[in-house]
Structure formats: structure tokens, C-alpha cells
N, C-alpha and C positions, 0 to 999 in steps of 0.2 A: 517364420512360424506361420503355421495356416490360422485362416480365420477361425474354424472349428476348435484349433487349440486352443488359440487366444480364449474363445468361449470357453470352454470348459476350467482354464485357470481361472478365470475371473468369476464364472460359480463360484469351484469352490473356494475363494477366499471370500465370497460373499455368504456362502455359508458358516463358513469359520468364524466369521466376525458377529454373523446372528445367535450364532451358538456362545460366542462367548457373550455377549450384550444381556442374553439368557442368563447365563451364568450369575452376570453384574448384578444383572435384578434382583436374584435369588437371592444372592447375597445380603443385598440389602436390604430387601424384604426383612429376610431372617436377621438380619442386624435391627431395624428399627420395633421388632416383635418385645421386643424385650423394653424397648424405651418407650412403648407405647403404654404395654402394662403399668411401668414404674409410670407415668404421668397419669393415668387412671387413680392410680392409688395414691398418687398425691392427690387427686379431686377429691376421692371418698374421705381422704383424712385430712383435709382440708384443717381443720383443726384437732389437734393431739388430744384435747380432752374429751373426744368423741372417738369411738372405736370404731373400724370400719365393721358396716353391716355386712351379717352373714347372706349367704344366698336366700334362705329362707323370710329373712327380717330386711331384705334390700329394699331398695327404692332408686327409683330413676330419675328422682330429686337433687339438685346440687347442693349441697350446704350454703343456707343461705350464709352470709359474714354481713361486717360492717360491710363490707365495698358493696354488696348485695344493695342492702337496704340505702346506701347514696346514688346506687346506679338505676334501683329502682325509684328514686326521688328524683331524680334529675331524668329520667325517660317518662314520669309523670303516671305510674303503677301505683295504683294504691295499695296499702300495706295494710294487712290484716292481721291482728293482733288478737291472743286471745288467751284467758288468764286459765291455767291448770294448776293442780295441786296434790299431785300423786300420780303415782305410773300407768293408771288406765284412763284419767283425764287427758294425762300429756299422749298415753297412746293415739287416742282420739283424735287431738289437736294434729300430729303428725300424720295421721290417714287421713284427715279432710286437706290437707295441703297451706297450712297459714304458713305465713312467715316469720311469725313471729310468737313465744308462748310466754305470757308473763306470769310467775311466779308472786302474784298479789297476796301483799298482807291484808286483803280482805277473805282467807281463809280463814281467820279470827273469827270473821261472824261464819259465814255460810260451810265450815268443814270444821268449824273448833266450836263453834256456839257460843264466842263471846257476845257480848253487845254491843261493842266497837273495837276497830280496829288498832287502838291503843295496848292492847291486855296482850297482844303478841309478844315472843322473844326472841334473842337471835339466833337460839338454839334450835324453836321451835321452825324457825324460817328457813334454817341451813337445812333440817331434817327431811323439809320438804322438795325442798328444793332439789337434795340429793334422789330424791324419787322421781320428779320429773325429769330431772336430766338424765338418770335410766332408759326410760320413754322416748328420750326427743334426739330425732337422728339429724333431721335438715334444718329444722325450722331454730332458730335464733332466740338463745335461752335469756330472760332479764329478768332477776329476781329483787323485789324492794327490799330497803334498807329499814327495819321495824324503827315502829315510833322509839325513843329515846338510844339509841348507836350515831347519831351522827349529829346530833344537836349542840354538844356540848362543845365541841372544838374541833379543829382539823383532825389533830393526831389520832382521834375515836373514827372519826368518817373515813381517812384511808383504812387503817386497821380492820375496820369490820369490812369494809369493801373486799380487801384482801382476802377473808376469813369466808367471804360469800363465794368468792370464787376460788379458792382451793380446796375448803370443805363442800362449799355447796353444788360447787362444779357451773355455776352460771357463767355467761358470757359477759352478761354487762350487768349492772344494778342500777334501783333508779330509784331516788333521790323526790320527797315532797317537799319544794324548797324554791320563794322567790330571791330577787336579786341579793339579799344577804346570805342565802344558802352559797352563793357563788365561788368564795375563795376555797368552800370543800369538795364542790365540784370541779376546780380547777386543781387543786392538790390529787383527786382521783384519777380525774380524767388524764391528766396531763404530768402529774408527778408520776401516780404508781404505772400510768396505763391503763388504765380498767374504764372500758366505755362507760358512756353516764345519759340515764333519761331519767330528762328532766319532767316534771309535774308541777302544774299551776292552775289556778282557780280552784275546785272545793278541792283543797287536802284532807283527806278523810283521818289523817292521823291529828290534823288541830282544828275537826268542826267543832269542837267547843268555842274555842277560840272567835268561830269564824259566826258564832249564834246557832249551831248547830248543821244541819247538810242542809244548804242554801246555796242556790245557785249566785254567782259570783259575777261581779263587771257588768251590775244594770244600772248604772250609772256612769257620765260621762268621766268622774274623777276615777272609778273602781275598774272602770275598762283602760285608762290612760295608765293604769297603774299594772296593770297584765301586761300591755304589752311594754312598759320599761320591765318586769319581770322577764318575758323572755327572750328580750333584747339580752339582757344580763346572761342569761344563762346558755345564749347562745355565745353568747361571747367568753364564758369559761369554757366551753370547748364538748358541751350538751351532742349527744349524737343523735338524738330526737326527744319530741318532748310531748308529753303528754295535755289537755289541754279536757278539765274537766267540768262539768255542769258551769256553762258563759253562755249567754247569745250568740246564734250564731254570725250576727254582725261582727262582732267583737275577735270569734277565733278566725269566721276570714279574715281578718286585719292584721293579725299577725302571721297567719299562714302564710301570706303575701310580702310580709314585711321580712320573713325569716327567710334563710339559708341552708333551713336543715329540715326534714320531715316533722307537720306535727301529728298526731294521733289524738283522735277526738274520743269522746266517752262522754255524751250529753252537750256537745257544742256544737252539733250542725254536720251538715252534708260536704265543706268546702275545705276540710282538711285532708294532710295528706294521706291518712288510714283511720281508721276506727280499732277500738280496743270494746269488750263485756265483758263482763262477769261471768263466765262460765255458768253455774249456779242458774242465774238470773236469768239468762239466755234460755235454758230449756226447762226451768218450770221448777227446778230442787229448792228456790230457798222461799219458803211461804211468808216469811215475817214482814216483808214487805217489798214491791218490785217498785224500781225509779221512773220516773215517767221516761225516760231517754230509752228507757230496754224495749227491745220488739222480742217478743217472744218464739223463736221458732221452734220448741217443743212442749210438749207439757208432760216430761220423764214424771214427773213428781207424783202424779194421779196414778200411771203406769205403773210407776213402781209399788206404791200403795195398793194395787186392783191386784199385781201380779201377788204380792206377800200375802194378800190374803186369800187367792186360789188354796196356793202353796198351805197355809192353814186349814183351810176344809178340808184338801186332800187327804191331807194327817187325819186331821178328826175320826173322816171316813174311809180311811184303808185304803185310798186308790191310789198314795205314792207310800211306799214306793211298791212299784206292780214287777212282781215273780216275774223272772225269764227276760225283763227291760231294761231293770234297774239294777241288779241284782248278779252274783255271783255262783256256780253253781259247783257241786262236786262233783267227781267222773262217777259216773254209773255204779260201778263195783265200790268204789268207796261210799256212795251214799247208802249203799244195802247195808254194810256192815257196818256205817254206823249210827243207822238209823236200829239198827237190832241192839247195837252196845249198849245205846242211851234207853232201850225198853230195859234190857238186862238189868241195865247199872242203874236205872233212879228209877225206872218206873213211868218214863213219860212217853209218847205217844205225839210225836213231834208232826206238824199240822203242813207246814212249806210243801209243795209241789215241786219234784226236784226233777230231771229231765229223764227219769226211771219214772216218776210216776204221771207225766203228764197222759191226760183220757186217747185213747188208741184213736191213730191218723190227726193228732192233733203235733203240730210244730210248734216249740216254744216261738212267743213273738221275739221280735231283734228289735233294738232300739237303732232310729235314723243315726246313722253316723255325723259326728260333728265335725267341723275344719277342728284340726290338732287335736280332735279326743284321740287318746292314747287304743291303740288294737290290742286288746285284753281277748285272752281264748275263753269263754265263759266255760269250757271244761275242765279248767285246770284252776288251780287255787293261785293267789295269788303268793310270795314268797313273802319271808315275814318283813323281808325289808322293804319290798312295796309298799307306798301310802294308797288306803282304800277309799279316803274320807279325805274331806276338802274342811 
């Protein structure tokens, strides 16, 4: 066999074997196509009581989980915590990127107008709580367990634990409770499964108790005595704990001494996240702010300045303004039935409708809004459209 042959055979089996290698790929390509999507979509549904988001309401967010929030304690990320109380709260909380939203029975005072946080129930707490977990895609849902559901004995504390998270749709509940709260935080945690954070120093559901909302652990017996509390309560099996109005000596001592994240709220810079008051945080609840709150907005005046535009406007006819706000009839139907109602009652109807605006004049357009609905202002609305909010 000549050399030339020899070449030309060992082409093309050298192409034969590129083309099939092609093939292979293709194949598998097209094979892993389908197993990649199905592991996608176990990310987004990472948890069943969460619906994956649509393309519109997506996020590029991973659901946090427990593992989340230990992997983020043990890589030494602080955890940012922060309390909502209905679907455009919790929306909020999930646009700004926290990790965590806590469903606070301190909605008693600052969304319910109670005076403390005792006058809560578990009706009204599931209620709520079913509205933020509407809202909340990524971020790691905890809602508290109202003053009197878990006080009285275990079999109430699992039960309603239970009850928070199948009616409420929460992830975890949390518990104001030192070292004797412990065998119901170990019956939840560990009996039914239902993660538990834990809360120590001011309990706000027994400041009575405690002489009222005083800061906690400024003495050497009252600080020794927190951290055998969340020694304990790490030890029923606490997935984090909260750690409220204490010196900050006190909560680094235990942050240091624990195993598990704690989240501060009036204890200092040396824990492992912080937790507000929603409310409190941007200026809504005036009755009184805690010295521990830094204020980063002041909605409360805003909102007040904006409602009372909104009032003068009315007073003086400039909302709502013809051809902005407004709805209009097609040309031919406005003639005829602007002549009906002369006919039929005798009035003399006053609206500027797009027949009668002044010649070379265009009605104004109102700026378009993200998700305002495209309504043709020539056309009427159908009777089963809603026109009114």
C-alpha cells in the first residue's frame, strides 16, 4: 500500500471518529439539558411551602434554609433580620435582600394599637403571618409564638408550633423563654421538627414581670444568669437566638460562648446579626422609639405630608385632573350622550371629554407606572373590570 493511501485512510478514520466524538457530545449535552433544569428547579423550590417564582416576580436569590443561616455562621456573615407584618412589608424585606423576616408579635403595638404585646392571639398571629409568607420568596420565614400558646405545658407549645406552620406557612417560630422554657423548645425542636429561636433578656411578652421594658444583665448575678439561659437553650436544640436590650459585654460573652448564631436587638455590635422593628426603623410608630433603634427613614412624616397634599387636592379640584386620571368615552358616544342627558333630565354636563377639548389642544397622558395596567382611554371599561382601588 502506497504512502498516499495509507494517508488518506487514516484521514478518514480520523474524521469518522471526530464526527462521531461530535455526536457523543451532542448527545450528552442534550441529555444533561433536561437534568440541569430539573436541579434548577429543585433550587427555586428548595422548600415546598414556597412556590416557585414566576418570571416576572423572580429573583436571583437562593432560598435561604437553616443550612443557609449555619453556613452563614460558621463563614462569619452577618445575618440580617427584620420583622414584617403583611404582604407589602414582607415585599419590601425581600427587595432589600435580608435573610431573614420575622413575623414579630410586636405588631400588637405598632400594626394593631395594642399597648403591649401580650393582647395578641394565635389567630391574629397565623393571620399574619399567612400574609407575609405571600411576600417572602428567599428570605427565611420566623414567626413568634403569642404571649399565652406555650406557657402552660409542652403539649400547647408543640401544637401551636404545629399550627404556625401549617396555617401560618412559617419556617420556624421563636419562642421568649429562658432555661425553664427549654423541655418545649426541645419537644418542638427536636420532637415535631420545627426549627426554634430562641429569645432572652427583655421579653417583651413578660416586661411586667421583669418591672417593665428594662434593660436586662447589668449586674454580675443578672448577666451569669443569661448566659446559663442560653447555654440551656442551646442546648434544647435553639437554631438561633435572639439576645435583647443586655450590655454589650454581656451578649459578646455569650455570642462567644454559643455554637449557634445569636441576633441582637439593643445588645451591641459583637453578635452574630441584628434584628428592628420594622415600624421603628423607618419613622411609622411615634409612641415611642427604643434608644437601641437608629432610624433610617422618617416614612411617618411622609406619609402624613403626602395624605395631606392628597386632601387639598380634593378640596380644590386638581385630583383627579380630566384626560390623567380619568376615563373617557369614544367621540360618537360622548355626543349622544351628552344630548340624551340634556333630553332626558335637563342637565348640561360640565367634563371636557376628548370631543370637546379647546382646538390643537391634546389631552395630557398620565406617566406610565411599573405594572399600571394599559387601559385604552377610548374605550370604556367592561362592567367586570375594577375602576377603583
Amino acid at each position: 500500500m502506497s504512502s498516499s493511501t495509507s494517508l488518506a485512510i487514516y484521514a478518514a478514520k480520523a474524521a469518522a471518529a471526530a464526527a462521531a466524538a461530535a455526536a457523543a457530545a451532542t448527545a450528552k449535552s442534550a441529555s444533561a439539558a433536561p437534568a440541569a433544569s430539573a436541579a434548577a428547579l429543585v433550587q427555586i423550590r428548595a422548600y415546598s411551602a414556597r412556590p416557585a417564582p414566576t418570571q416576572q416576580e423572580g429573583t436571583d436569590r437562593r432560598k435561604v434554609t437553616t443550612q443557609t443561616i449555619k453556613k452563614m455562621y460558621a463563614d462569619g456573615k452577618r445575618l440580617a433580620m427584620m420583622t414584617a407584618y403583611d404582604y407589602p412589608t414582607s415585599v419590601a424585606c425581600e427587595r432589600a435582600g435580608v435573610d431573614m423576616v420575622l413575623v414579630g408579635d410586636s405588631l400588637a403595638m405598632v400594626a394593631l394599637g395594642h399597648k403591649d404585646t401580650s393582647q395578641i392571639t394565635m389567630d391574629d398571629m397565623i393571620h399574619h403571618s399567612r400574609a407575609v409568607a405571600r411576600g417572602t420568596r428567599s428570605a427565611f420565614l420566623v414567626a413568634d409564638l403569642p404571649f399565652g400558646t406555650y406557657q402552660s405545658d409542652v403539649t400547647a407549645a408543640v401544637n401551636n408550633a404545629v399550627r404556625m406552620v401549617k396555617e401560618g406557612r412559617a419556617e420556624a417560630v421563636k419562642l421568649e423563654a429562658g432555661r425553664r422554657g427549654a423541655p418545649k423548645i426541645d419537644a418542638i425542636a427536636n420532637g415535631a421538627g420545627i426549627p426554634v429561636v430562641g429569645h432572652i433578656g427583655l421579653t417583651p411578652q413578660t416586661a411586667v414581670a421583669l418591672g417593665g421594658f428594662r434593660v436586662q444583665g447589668k449586674s454580675v448575678g443578672n448577666a451569669q444568669a443569661l448566659v446559663d439561659d442560653a447555654l440551656a437553650l442551646q442546648d434544647a436544640g435553639c437554631l438561633a437566638l435572639v439576645l435583647e436590650a443586655m450590655p454589650s459585654l454581656v451578649a459578646e460573652t455569650i455570642t462567644k460562648l454559643l455554637r449557634i448564631p445569636t441576633i441582637g436587638i439593643g445588645a451591641g455590635p459583637s453578635t452574630s446579626g441584628q434584628v428592628l422593628v420594622l415600624s421603628d426603623m423607618v419613622g411609622l410608630f411615634d409612641r415611642f422609639t427604643p434608644k437601641f433603634c437608629r432610624n433610617f427613614a422618617d416614612l411617618g412624616s411622609r406619609m402624613v405630608s403626602a395624605i395631606g397634599d392628597y386632601k387639598d387636592a380634593v378640596r380644590d379640584r386638581s385630583f383627579p385632573e380630566e384626560g390623567v386620571h380619568t376615563y373617557a368615552m369614544p367621540a360618537a358616544a360622548e355626543e349622544n350622550w351628552r344630548a340624551y342627558v340634556q333630553r332626558q333630565f335637563g342637565i348640561e354636563l360640565d367634563t371636557i371629554g376628548l370631543k370637546h377639548q379647546p382646538a390643537g389642544v391634546a389631552p395630557a397622558a398620565a406617566s406610565p407606572k411599573p405594572g399600571a395596567r394599559d387601559l385604552d382611554p377610548a374605550k370604556e371599561p367592561s362592567s367586570s373590570s375594577s375602576t377603583s382601588s
